[in-house]
C-alpha atoms as an extended CHARMM CRD file, in Angstrom:
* protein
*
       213  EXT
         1         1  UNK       CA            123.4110000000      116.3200000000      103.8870000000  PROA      1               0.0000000000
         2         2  UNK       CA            121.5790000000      116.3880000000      100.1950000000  PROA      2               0.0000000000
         3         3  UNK       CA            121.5050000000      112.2500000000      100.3940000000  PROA      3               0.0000000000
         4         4  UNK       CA            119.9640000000      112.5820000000      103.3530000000  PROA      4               0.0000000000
         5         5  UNK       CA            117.5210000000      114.7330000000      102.7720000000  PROA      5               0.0000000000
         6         6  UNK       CA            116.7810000000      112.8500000000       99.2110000000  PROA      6               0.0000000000
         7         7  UNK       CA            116.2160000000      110.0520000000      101.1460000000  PROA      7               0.0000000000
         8         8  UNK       CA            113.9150000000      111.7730000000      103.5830000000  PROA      8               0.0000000000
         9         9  UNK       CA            111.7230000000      113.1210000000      100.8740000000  PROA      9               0.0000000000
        10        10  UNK       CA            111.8500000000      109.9810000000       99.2470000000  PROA      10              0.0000000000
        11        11  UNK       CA            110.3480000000      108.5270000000      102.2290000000  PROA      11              0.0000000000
        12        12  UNK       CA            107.4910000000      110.9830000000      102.3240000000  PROA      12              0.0000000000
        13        13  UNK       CA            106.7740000000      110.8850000000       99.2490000000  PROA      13              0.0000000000
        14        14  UNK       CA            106.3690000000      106.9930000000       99.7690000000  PROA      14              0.0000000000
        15        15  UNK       CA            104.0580000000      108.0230000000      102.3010000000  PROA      15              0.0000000000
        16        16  UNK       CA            101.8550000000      110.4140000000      100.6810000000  PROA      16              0.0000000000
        17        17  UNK       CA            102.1710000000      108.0090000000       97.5730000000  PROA      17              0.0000000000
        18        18  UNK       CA            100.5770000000      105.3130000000       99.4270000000  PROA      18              0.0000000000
        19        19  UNK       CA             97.3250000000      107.4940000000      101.1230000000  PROA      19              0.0000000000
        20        20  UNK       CA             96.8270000000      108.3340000000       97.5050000000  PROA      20              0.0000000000
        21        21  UNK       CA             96.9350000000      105.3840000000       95.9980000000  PROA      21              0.0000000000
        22        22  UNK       CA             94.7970000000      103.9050000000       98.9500000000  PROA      22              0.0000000000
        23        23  UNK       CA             91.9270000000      106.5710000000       98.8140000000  PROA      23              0.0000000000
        24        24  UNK       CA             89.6010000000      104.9130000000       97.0190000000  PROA      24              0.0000000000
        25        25  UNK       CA             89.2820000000      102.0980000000       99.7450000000  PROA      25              0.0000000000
        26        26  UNK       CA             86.2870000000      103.3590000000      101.2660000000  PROA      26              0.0000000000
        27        27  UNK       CA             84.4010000000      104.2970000000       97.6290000000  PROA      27              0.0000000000
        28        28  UNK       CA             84.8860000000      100.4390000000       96.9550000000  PROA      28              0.0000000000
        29        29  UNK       CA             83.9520000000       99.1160000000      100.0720000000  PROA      29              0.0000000000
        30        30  UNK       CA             80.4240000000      101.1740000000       99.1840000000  PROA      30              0.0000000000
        31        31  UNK       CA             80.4000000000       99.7230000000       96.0260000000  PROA      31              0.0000000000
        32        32  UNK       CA             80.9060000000       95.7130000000       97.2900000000  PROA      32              0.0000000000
        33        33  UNK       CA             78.0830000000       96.7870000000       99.6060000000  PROA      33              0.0000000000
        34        34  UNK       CA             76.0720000000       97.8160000000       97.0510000000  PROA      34              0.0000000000
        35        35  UNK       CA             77.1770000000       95.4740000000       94.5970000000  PROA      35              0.0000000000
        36        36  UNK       CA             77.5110000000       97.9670000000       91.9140000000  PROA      36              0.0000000000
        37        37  UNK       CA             80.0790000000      100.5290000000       90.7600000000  PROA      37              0.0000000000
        38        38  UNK       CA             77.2960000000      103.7280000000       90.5940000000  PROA      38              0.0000000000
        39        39  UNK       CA             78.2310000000      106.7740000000       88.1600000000  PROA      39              0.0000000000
        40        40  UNK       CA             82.2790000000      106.0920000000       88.7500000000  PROA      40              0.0000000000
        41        41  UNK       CA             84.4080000000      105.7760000000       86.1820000000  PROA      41              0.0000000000
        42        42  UNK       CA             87.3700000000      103.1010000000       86.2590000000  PROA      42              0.0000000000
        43        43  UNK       CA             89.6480000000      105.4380000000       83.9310000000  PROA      43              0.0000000000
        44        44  UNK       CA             91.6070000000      107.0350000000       87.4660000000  PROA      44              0.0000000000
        45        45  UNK       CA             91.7630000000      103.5790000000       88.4330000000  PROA      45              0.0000000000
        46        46  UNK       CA             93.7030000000      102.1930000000       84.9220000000  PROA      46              0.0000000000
        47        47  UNK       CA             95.8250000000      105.0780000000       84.5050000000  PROA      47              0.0000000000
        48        48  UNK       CA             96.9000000000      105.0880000000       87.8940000000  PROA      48              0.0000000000
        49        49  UNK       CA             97.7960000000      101.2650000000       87.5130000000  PROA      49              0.0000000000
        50        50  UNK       CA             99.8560000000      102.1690000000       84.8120000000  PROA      50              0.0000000000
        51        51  UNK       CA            101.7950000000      104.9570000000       86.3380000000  PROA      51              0.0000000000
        52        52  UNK       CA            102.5050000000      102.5450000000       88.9280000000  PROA      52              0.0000000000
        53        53  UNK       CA            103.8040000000      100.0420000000       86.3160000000  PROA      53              0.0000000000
        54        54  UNK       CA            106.0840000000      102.5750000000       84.1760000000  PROA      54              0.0000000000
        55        55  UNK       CA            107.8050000000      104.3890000000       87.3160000000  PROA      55              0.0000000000
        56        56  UNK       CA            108.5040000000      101.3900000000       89.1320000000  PROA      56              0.0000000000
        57        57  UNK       CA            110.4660000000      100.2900000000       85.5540000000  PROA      57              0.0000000000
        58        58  UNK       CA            112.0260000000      103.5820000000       85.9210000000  PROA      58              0.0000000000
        59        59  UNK       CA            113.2140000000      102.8330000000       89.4860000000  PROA      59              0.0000000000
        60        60  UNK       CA            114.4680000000       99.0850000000       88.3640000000  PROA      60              0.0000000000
        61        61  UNK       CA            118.5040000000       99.2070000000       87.3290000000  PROA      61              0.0000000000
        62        62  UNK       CA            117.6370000000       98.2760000000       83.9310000000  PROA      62              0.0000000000
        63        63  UNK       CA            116.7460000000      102.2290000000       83.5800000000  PROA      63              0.0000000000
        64        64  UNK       CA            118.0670000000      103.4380000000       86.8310000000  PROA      64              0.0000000000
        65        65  UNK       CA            121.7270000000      103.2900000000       88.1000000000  PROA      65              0.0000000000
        66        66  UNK       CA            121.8090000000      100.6770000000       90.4020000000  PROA      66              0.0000000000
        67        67  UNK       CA            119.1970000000      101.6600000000       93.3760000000  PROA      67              0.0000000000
        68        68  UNK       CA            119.4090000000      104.9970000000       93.0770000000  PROA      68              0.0000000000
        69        69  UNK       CA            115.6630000000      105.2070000000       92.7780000000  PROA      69              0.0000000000
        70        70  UNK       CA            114.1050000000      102.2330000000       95.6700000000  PROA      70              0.0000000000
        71        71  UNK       CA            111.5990000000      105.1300000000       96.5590000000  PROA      71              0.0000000000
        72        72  UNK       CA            110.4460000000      104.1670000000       93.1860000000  PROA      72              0.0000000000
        73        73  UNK       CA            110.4350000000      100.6440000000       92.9070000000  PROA      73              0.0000000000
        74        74  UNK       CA            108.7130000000      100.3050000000       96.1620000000  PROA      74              0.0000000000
        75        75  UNK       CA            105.8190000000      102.4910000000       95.9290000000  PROA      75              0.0000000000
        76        76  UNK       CA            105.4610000000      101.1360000000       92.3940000000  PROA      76              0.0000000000
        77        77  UNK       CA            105.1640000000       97.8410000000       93.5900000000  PROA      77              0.0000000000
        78        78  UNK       CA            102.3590000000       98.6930000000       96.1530000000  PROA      78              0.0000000000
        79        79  UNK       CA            100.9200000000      101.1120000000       93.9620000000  PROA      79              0.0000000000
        80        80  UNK       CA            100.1990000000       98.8640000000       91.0350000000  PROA      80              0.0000000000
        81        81  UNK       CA             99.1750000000       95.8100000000       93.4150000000  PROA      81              0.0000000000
        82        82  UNK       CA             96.4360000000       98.2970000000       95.1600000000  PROA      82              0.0000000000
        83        83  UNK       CA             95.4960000000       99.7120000000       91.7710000000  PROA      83              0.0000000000
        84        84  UNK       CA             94.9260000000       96.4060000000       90.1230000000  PROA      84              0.0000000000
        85        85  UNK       CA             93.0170000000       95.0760000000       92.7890000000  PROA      85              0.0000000000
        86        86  UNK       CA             90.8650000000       97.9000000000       92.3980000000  PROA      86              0.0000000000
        87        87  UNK       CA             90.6190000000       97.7500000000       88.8450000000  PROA      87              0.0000000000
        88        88  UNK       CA             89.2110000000       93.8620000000       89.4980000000  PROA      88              0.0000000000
        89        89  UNK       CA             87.2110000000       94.7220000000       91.7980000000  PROA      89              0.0000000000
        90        90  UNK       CA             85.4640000000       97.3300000000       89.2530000000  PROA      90              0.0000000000
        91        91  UNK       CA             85.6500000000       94.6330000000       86.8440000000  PROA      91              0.0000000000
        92        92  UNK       CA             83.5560000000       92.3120000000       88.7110000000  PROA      92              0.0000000000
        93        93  UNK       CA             80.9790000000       94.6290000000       89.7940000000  PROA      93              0.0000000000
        94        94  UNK       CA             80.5790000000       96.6640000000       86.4820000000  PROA      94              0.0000000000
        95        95  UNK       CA             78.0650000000       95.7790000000       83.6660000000  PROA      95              0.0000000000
        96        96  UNK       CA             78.9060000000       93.8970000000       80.7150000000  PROA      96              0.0000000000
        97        97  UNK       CA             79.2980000000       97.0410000000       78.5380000000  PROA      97              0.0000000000
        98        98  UNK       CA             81.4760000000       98.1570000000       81.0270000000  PROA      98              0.0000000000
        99        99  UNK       CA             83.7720000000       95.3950000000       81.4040000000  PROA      99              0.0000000000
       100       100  UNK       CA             84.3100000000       95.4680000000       77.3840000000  PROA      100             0.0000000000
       101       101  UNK       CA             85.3680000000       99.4710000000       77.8700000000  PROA      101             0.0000000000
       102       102  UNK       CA             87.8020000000       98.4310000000       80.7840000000  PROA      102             0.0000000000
       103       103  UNK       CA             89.3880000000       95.4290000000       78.9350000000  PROA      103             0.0000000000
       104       104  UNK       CA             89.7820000000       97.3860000000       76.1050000000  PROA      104             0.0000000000
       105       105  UNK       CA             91.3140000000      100.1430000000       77.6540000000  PROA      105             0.0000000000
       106       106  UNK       CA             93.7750000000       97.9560000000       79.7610000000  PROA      106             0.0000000000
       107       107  UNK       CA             94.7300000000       94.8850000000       77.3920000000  PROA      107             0.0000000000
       108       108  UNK       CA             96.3810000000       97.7570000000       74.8970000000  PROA      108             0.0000000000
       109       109  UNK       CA             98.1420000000       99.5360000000       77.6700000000  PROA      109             0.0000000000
       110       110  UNK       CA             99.7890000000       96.2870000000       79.0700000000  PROA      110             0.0000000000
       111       111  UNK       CA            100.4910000000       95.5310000000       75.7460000000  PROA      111             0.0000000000
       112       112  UNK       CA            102.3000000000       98.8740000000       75.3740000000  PROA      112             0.0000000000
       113       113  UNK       CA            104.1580000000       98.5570000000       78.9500000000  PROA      113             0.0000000000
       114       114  UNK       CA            105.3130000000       95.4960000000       77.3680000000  PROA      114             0.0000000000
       115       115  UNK       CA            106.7590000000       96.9820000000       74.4960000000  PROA      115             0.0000000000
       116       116  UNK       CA            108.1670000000       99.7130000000       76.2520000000  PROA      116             0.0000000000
       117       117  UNK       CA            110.0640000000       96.8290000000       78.7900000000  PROA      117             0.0000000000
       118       118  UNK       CA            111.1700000000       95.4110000000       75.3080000000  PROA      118             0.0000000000
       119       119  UNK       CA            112.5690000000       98.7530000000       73.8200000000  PROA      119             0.0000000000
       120       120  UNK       CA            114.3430000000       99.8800000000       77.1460000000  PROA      120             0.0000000000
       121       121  UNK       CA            116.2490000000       96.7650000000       77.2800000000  PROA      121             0.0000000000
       122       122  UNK       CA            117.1360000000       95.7660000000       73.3800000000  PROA      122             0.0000000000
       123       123  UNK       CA            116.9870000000       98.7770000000       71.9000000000  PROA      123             0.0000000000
       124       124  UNK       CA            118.7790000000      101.4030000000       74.0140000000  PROA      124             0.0000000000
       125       125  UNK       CA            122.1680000000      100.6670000000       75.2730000000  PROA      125             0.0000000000
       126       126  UNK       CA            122.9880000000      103.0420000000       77.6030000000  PROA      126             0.0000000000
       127       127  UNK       CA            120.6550000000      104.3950000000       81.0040000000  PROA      127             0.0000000000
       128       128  UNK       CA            120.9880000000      107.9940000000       79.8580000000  PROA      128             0.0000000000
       129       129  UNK       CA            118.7230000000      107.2730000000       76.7010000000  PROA      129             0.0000000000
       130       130  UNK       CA            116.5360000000      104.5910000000       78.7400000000  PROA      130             0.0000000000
       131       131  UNK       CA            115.8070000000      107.0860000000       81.6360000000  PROA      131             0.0000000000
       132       132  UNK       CA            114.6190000000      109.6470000000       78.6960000000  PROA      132             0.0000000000
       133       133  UNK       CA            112.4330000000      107.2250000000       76.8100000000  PROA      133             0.0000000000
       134       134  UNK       CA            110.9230000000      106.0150000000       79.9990000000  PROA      134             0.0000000000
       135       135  UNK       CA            110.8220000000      108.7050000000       81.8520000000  PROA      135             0.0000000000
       136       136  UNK       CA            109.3480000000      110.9010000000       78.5160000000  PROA      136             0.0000000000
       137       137  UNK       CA            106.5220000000      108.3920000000       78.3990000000  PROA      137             0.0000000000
       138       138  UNK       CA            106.3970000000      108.1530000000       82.5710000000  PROA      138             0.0000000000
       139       139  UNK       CA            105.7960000000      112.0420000000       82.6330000000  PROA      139             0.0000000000
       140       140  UNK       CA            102.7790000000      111.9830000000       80.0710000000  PROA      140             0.0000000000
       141       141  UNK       CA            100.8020000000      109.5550000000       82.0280000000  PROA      141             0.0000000000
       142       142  UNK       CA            101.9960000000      110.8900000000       85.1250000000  PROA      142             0.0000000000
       143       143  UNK       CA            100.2490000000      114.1750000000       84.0840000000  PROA      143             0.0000000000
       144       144  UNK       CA             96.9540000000      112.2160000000       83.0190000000  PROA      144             0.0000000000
       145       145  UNK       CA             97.1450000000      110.4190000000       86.8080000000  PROA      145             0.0000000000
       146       146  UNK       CA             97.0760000000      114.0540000000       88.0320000000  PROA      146             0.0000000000
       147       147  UNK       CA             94.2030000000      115.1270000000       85.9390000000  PROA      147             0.0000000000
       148       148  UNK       CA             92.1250000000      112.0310000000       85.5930000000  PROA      148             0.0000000000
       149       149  UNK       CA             90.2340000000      113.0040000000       88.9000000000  PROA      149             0.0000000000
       150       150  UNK       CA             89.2130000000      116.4380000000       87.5540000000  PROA      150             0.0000000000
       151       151  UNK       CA             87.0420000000      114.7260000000       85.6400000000  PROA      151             0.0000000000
       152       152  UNK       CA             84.7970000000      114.0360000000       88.3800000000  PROA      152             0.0000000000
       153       153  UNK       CA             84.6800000000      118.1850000000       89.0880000000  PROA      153             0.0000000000
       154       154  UNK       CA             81.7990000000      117.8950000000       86.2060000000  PROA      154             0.0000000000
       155       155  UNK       CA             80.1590000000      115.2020000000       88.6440000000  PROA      155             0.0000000000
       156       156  UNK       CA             80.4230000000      117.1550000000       91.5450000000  PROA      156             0.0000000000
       157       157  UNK       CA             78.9600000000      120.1400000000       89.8360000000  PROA      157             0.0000000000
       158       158  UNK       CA             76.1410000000      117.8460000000       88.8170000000  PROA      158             0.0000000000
       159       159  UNK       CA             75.2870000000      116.0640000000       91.7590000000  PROA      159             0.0000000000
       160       160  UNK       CA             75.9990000000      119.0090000000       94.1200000000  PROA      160             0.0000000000
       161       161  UNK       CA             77.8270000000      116.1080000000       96.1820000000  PROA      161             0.0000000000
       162       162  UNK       CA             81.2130000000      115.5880000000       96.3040000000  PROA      162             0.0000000000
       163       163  UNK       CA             80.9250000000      111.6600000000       96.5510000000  PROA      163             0.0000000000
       164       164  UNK       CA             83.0550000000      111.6070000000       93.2670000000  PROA      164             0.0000000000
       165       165  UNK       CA             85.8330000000      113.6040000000       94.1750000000  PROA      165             0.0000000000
       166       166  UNK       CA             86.1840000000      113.6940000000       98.3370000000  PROA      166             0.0000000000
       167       167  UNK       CA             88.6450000000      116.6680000000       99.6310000000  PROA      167             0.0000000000
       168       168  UNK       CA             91.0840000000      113.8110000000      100.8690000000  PROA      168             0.0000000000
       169       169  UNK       CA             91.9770000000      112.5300000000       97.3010000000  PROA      169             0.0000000000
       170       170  UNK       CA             92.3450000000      116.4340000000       95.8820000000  PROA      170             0.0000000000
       171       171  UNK       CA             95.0140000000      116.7330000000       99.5470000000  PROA      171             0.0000000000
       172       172  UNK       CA             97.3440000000      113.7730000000       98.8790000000  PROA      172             0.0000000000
       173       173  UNK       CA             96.9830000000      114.5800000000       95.4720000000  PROA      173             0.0000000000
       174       174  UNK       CA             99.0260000000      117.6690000000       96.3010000000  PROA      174             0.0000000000
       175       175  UNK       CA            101.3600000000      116.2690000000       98.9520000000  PROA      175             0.0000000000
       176       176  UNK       CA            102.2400000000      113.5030000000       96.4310000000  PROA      176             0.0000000000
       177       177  UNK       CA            102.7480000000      115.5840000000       93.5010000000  PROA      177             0.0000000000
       178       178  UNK       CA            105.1220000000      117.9350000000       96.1490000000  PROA      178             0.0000000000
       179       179  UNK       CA            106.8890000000      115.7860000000       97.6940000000  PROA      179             0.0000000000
       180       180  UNK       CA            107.9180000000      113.4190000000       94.4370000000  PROA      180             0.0000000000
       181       181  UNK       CA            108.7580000000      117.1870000000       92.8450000000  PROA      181             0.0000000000
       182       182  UNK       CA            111.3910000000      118.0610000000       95.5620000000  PROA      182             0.0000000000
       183       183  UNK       CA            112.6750000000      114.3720000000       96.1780000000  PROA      183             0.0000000000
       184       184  UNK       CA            113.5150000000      114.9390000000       91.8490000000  PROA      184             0.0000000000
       185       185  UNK       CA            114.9050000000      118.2010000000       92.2840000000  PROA      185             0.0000000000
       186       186  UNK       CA            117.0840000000      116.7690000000       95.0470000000  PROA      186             0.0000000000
       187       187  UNK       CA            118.0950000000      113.7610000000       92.3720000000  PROA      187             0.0000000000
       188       188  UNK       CA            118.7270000000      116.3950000000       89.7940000000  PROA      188             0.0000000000
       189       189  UNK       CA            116.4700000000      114.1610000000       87.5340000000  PROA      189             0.0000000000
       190       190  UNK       CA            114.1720000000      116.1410000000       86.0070000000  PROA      190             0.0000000000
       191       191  UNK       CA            112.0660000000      113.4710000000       84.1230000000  PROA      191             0.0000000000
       192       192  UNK       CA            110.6560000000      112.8990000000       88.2290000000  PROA      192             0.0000000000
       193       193  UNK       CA            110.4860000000      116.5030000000       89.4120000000  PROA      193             0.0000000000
       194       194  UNK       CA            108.7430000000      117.6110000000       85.8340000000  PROA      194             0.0000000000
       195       195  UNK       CA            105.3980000000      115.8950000000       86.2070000000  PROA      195             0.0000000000
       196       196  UNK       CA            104.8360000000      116.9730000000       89.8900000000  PROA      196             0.0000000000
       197       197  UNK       CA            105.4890000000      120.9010000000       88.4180000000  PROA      197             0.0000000000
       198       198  UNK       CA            101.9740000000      120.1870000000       87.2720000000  PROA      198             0.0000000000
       199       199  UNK       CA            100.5350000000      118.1520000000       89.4410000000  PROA      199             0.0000000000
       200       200  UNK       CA            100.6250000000      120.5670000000       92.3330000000  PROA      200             0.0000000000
       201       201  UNK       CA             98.6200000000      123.0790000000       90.7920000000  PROA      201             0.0000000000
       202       202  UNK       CA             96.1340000000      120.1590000000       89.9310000000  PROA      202             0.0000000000
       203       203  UNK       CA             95.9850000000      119.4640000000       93.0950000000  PROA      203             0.0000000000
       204       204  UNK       CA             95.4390000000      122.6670000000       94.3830000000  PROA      204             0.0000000000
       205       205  UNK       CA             92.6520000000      123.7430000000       91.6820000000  PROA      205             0.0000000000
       206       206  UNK       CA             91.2650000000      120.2100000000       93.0080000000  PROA      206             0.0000000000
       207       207  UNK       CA             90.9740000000      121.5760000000       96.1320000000  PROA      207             0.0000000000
       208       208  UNK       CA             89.6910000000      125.0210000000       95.6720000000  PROA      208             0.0000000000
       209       209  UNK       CA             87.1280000000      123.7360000000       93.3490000000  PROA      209             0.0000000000
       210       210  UNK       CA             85.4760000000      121.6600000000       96.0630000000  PROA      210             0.0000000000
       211       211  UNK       CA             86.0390000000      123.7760000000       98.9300000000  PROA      211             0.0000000000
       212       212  UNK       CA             83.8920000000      126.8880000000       96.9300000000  PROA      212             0.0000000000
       213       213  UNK       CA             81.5770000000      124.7290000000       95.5400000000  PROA      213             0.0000000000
């Protein structure tokens, strides 16, 4: 009865995973219209990416037993192919200054998902200690995936528009942050259920921040 019900979870948090990470479809298809990328910042975009790219490592039996987290290597896959093609997509529509802030911001974190792939599989022996190295690094950018869009609260404060942070991102926010907390509390892996302790309430201050303002 747990299995199932891990793998149910595991399945909506696919789900809610995937509205997340494809939120931000409409904001770009405004910005290929306009042929410009506005006031919005590609940070959400990068760190995203890179969540993406560390979990779905964590899911991959290098770190993992055997498939005991596909929930993980699939939405990672889709996740980081959605997230990059956003991130090129900012690319080729921000200014020059820009692009030089967004290739120096993601050259040195492939770089360092790179040497974490290297460390994982040379250095550390045994899947206990590779699930805590990852899955210590996983949760800290996890966190920053959660909080990244808060940033835009100070937009939406200044504008008086909530262009920069819709309702919709601040919902699956929450439902992706809940759903990935139970499906780890099912696993008994607490490097998955940790993050999504704090992403919940993120989510939820998210929320009450734009429905008051």
């Amino acid at each position: 009865m747990e299995e199932r019900l891990r793998l149910a979870f595991g399945i909506l948090a696919n789900a809610a995973s995937l509205m997340l990470y494809s939120s931000p479809v409409l904001t770009f298809i405004k910005m290929i219209k306009k042929r410009s990328t506005g006031d919005f910042s590609c940070i959400p975009y990068i760190v995203t990416m890179m969540t993406c790219l560390l979990w779905m490592w964590y899911g991959l039996p290098v770190v993992s037993r055997g498939l005991e987290n596909l929930s993980l290597i699939t939405i990672g896959c889709i996740g980081f192919t959605l997230e990059l093609s956003f991130v090129s997509i900012f690319f080729s529509l921000a200014s020059s200054r820009a692009r030089i802030q967004i290739i120096l911001t993601v050259v040195p974190l492939l770089l360092l998902a790179c040497g974490i792939g290297a460390i994982t599989t040379f250095a550390f022996h045994d899947h206990r200690l590779r699930k805590a190295f990852v899955g210590s690094i996983g949760d800290a950018v996890c966190v920053a995936m959660y909080a990244s869009p808060l940033v835009a609260i100070r937009q939406v404060v200044r504008t008086k528009s909530v262009e920069f942070m819709p309702l919709h991102l601040s919902v699956f926010t929450f439902l992706t942050s809940f759903t990935w907390m139970l499906y780890g509390l099912l696993s008994k892996d607490l490097f998955i259920a940790a993050p999504n302790f704090i992403g919940c309430p993120l989510g939820i201050k998210g929320n009450s921040k734009l429905v008051f303002e």
